[in-house]
C-alpha positions as CSV (number, residue, x, y, z in Angstrom):
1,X,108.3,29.1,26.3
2,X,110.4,31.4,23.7
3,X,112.9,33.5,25.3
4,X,112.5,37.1,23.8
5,X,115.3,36.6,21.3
6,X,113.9,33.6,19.7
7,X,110.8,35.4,19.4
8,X,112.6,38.3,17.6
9,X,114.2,35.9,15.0
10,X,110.9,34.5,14.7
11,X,109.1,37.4,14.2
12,X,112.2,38.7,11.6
13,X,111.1,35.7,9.7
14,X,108.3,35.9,9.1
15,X,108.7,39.8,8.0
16,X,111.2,38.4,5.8
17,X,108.2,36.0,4.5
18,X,105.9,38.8,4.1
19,X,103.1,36.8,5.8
20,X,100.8,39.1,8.2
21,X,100.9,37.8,11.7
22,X,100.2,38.6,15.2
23,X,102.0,37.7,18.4
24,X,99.9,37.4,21.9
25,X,101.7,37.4,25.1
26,X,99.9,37.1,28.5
27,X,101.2,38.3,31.5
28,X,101.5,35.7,34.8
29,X,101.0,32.8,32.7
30,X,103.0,29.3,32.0
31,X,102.3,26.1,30.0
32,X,98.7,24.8,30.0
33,X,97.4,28.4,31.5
34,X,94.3,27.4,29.6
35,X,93.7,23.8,31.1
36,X,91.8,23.8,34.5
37,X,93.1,20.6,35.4
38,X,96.2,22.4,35.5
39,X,95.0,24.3,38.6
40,X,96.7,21.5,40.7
41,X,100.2,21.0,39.3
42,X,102.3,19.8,41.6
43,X,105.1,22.5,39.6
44,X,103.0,25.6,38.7
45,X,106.1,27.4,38.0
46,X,105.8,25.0,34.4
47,X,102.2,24.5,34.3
48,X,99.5,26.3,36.1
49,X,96.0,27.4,35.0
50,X,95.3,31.2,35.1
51,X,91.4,31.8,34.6
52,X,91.4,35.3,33.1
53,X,94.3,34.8,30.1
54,X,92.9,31.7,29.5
55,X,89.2,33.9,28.6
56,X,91.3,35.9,26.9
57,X,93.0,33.5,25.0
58,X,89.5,32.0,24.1
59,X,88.1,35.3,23.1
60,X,91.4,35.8,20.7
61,X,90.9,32.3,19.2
62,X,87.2,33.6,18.5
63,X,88.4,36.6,17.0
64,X,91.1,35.4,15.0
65,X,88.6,32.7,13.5
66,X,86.1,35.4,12.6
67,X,88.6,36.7,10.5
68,X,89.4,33.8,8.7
69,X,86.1,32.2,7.9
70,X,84.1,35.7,8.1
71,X,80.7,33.3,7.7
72,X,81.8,32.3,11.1
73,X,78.0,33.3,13.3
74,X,77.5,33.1,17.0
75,X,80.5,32.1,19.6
76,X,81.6,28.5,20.5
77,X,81.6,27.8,24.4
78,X,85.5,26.7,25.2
C-alpha cells in the first residue's frame, strides 16, 4: 500500500517517461480486497475482501484489456 507521496513520485515518473497510464484507487479497501477467501482474515485491517471494488476492479481489468487487444469479444467471468 503506497503512501500518497510515493504515489506522486511514481506518477512524476512516469510523466517524465512519457508513457500513458492510469492510477485506480478504491475507497474502504486493503490487500487481497479482491480475494473472497480473504473475507475471514483474522487481521482485516491488512487483508479483507470488499465485494463491490473487487467488481469494480474486475470490470477495469476488462476494460483496460479491451483496449489493449481491441479483438478482445465477450467478457471473462472473474
Amino acid at each position: 500500500m503506497a503512501t500518497p507521496e510515493q504515489r506522486r513520485v511514481v506518477q512524476a515518473g512516469l510523466d517524465r517517461a512519457g508513457i500513458d497510464w492510469e492510477l485506480d484507487l478504491y475507497s474502504g479497501t486493503v490487500h487481497a480486497f479482491t480475494s473472497p477467501n480473504a473475507a475471514h482474515s483474522p487481521e482485516p485491517e491488512v487483508f479483507n475482501y470488499h465485494p463491490a471494488n473487487a467488481g469494480r476492479a474486475w470490470n477495469a481489468t476488462l476494460r483496460f484489456l479491451r483496449e489493449i487487444f481491441p479483438e478482445m469479444s465477450g467478457t471473462a467471468s472473474p
